[in-house]
C-alpha positions as a Python dict, from the first residue, in 0.01 Angstrom:
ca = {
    (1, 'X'): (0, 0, 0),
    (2, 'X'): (380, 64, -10),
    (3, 'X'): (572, 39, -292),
    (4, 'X'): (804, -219, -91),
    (5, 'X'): (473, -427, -35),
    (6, 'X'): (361, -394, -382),
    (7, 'X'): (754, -536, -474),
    (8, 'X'): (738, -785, -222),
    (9, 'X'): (383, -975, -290),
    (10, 'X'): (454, -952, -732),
    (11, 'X'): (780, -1088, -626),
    (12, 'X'): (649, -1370, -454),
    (13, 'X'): (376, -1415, -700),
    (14, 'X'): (697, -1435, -949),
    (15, 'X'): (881, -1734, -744),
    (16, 'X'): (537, -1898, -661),
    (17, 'X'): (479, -1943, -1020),
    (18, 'X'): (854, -1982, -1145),
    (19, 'X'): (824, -2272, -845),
    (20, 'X'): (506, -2426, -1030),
    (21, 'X'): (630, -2416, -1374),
    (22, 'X'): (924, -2610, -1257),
    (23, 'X'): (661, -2894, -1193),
    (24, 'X'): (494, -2865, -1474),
    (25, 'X'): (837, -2932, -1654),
    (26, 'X'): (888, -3215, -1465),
    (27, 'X'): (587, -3401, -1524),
    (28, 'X'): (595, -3344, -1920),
    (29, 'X'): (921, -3495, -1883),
    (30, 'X'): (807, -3794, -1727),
    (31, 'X'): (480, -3849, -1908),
    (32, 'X'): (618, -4198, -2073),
    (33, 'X'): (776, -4282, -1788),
    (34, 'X'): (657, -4607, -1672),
    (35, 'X'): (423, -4569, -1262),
    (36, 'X'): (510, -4171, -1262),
    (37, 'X'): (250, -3982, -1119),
    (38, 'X'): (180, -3607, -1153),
    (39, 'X'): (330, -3382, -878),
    (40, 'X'): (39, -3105, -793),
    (41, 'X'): (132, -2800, -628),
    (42, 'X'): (-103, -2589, -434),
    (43, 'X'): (-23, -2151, -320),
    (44, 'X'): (-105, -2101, 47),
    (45, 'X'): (-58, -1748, 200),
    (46, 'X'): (294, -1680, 323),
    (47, 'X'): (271, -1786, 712),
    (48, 'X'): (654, -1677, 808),
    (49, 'X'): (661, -1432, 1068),
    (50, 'X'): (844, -1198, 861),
    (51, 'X'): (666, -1219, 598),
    (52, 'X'): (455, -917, 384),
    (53, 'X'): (63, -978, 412),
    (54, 'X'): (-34, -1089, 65),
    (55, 'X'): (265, -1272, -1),
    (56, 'X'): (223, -1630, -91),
    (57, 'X'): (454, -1926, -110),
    (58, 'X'): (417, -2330, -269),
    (59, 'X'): (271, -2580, -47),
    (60, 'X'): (378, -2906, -17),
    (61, 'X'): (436, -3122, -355),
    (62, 'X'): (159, -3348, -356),
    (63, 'X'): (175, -3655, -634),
    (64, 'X'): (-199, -3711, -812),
    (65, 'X'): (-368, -3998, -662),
    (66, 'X'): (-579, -4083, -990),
    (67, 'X'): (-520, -4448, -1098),
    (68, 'X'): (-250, -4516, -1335),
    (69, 'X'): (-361, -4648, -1635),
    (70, 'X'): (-237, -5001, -1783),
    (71, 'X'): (-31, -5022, -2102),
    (72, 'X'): (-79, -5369, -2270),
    (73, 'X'): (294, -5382, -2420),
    (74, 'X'): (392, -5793, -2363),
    (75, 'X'): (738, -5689, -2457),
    (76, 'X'): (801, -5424, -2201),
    (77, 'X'): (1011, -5518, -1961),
    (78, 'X'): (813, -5463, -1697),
    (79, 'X'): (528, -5598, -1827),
    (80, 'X'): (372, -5857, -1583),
    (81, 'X'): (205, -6219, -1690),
    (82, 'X'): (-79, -6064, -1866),
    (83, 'X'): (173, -5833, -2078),
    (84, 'X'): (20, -5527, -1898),
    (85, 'X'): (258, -5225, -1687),
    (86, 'X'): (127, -4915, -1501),
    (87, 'X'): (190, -4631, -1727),
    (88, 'X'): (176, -4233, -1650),
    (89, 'X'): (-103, -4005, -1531),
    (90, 'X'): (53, -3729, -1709),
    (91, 'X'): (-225, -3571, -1943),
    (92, 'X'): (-57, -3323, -2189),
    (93, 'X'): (-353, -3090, -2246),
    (94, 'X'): (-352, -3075, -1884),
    (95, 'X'): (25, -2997, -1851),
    (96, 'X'): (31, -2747, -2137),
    (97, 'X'): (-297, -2532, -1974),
    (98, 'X'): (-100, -2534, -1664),
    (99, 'X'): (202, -2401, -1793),
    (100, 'X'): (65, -2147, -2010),
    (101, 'X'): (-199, -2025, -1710),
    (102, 'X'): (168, -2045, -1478),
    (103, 'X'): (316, -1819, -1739),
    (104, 'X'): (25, -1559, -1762),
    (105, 'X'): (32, -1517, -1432),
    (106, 'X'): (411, -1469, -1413),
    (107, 'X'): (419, -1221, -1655),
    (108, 'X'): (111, -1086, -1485),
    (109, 'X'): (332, -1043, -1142),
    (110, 'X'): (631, -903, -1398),
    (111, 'X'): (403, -602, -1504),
    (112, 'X'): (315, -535, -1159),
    (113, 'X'): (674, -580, -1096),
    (114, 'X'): (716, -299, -1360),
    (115, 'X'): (467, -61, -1283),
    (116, 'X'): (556, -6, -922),
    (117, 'X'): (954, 17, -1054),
    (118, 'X'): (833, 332, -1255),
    (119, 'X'): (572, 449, -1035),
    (120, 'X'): (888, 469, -775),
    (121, 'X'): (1057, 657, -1036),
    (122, 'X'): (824, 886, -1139),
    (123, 'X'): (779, 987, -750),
    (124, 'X'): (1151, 1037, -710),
    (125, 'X'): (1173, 1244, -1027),
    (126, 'X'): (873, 1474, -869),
    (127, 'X'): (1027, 1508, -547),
    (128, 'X'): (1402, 1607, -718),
    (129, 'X'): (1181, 1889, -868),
}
């Protein structure tokens, strides 16, 4: 493996996970926010016909189809005749795991990132010799 490919697949790794994070923002944002529903985002290999074998990229945005629980608040204002609304399906256990796994791995990619930076470095330095 190259040192280009190495850079290239940690790299997308990085944005992949930078991309997911994003989403994971998003929904803790939203979690009291009356009918949101969680976006899910999925990693499927890099298809584009330039693109380094290994490399992956975000799949569509896909919004949780689990059933949105109902918040008996009467004076909400969109409550309906029994006083209930649709609330969130944001769980924030769930959220936080994700965006602490999302961060491991980025700083995962980041080391890799790293290594092959002074790996390069170390090969240039023996071939100046």
């Amino acid at each position: 493996m190259s040192f280009s490919t190495a850079l290239s697949i940690a790299a997308s790794g990085m944005r992949s996970q930078a991309s997911r994070i994003t989403h994971v923002s998003e929904n803790i944002a939203n979690a009291d926010t009356p009918g949101y529903r969680r976006k899910l985002i999925s990693f499927e290999p890099d298809r584009a016909a330039d693109a380094t074998p290994g490399t992956v990229t975000t799949g569509p945005v896909r919004l949780d189809q689990t059933p949105l629980p109902q918040v008996y608040d009467p004076s909400h204002p969109l409550a309906d005749e029994t006083g209930h609304y649709a609330g969130s399906n944001v769980d924030m256990v769930v959220e936080i795991a994700d965006a602490r796994q999302a961060q491991r791995s980025y700083e995962a990619n980041l080391r890799v990132f790293d290594q092959v930076r002074q790996m390069s470095s170390s090969l240039s330095d023996l071939l100046r010799r």
